[in-house]
C-alpha positions in Angstrom: 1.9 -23.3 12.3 0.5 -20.4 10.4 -0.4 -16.8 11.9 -1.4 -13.1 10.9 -0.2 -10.3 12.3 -2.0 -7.1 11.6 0.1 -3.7 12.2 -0.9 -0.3 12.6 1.9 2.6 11.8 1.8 5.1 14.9 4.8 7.0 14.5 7.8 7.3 11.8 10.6 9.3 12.6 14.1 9.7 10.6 16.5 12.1 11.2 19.9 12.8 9.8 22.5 12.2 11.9 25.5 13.2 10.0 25.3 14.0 6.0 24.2 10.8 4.2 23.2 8.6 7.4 19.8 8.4 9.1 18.7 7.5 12.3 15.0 6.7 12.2 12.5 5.5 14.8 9.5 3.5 14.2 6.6 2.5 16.5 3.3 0.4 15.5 0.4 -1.0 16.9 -0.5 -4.5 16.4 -2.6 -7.8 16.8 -1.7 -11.7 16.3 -4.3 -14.2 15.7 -2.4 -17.5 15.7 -4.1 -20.8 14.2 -2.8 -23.0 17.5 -4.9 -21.2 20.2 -2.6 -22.6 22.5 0.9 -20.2 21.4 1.8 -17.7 23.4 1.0 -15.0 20.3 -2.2 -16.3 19.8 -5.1 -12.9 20.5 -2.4 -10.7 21.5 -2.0 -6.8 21.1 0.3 -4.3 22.3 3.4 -2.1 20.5 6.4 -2.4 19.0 9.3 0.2 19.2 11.9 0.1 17.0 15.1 2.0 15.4 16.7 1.6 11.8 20.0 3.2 11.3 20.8 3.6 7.4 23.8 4.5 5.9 25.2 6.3 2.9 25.7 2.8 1.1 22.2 2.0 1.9 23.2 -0.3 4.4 20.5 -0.9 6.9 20.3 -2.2 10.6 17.7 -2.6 12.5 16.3 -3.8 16.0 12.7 -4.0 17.2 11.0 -4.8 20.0 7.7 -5.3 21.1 5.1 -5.6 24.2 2.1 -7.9 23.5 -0.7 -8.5 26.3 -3.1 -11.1 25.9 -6.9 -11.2 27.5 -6.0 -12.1 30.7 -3.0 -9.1 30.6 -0.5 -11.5 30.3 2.4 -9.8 28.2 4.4 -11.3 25.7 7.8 -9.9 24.9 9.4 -10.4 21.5 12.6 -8.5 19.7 13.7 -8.8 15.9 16.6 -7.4 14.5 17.7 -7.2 10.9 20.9 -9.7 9.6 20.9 -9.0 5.8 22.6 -5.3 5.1 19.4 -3.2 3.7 16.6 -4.1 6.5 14.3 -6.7 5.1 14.8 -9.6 6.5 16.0 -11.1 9.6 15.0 -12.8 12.7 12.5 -12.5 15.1 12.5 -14.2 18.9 10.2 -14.6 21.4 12.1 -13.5 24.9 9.5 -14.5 27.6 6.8 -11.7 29.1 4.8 -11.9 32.2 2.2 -14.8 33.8 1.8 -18.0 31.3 3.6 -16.9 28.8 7.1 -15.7 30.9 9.3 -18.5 29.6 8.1 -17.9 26.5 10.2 -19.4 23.5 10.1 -19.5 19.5 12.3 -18.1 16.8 11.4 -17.2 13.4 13.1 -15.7 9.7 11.4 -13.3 8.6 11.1 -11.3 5.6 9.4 -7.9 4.3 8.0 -8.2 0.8 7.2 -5.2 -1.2 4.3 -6.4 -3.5 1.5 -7.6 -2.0 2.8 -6.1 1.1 3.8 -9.2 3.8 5.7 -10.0 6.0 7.1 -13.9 5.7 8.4 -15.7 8.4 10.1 -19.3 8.2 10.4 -21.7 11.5 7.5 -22.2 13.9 6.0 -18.6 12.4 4.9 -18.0 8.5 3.2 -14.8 7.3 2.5 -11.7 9.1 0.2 -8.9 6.9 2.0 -5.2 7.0 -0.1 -2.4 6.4 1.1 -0.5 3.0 2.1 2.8 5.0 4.9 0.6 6.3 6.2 -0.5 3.0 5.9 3.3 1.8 7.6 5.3 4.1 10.3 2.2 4.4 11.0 2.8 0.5 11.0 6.1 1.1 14.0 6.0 3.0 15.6 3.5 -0.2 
């Protein structure tokens, strides 16, 4: 199954919590056009909130999670969390939503290249497009 997920940066917001260590809120726009019409992420939009905590090492969490609503305002809920230390990759789960779509399953690895700028995902999901801004103010942080 292959789909494309097209994000728009709203908001980026870091802040030093103690010398060394940031705190730093993120929140996007997007829309995910699925090759099987029939998944639950197929024509959805809505937003994703989500917080990255990095540390003097350059150790990275992070945790998102995200509202999607379909044409018949059906919304999907989804959460992803980073597993590997600096914030690129990790998994991503779908966590049920409203109407059709509330038992809602599907898990995915994903991973944020640099250059082109995508997202990969492994499991029932494969590549996502990032917008660039992402990518830059993430490196930023680096």
């Amino acid at each position: 199954m292959r789909w494309d997920q097209y994000q728009k940066l709203i908001s980026w917001e870091p802040t030093e919590i103690e010398k060394g260590t940031k705190l730093s809120t993120l929140r996007i726009t997007s829309v995910t056009v699925n090759d099987d019409a029939k998944a639950p992420n197929h024509l959805v939009s809505g937003e994703c909130i989500g917080s990255l905590l990095i540390k003097p090492d350059g150790k990275t969490d992070a945790r998102f999670y995200c509202a999607r609503k379909d044409k018949d305002g059906d919304v999907l809920n989804e959460e992803a969390w980073s597993s590997d230390g600096d914030g690129s990759k990790g998994t991503w789960k779908n966590v049920g939503g409203t109407g059709k779509v509330k038992n809602a399953t599907g898990t995915a690895q994903w991973e944020v290249i640099p250059h082109p700028v995508l997202m990969v995902w492994e499991g029932e999901m494969e590549t996502a497009t990032l917008e660039s801004m992402f990518i830059d103010y993430w490196e930023q942080l680096k």
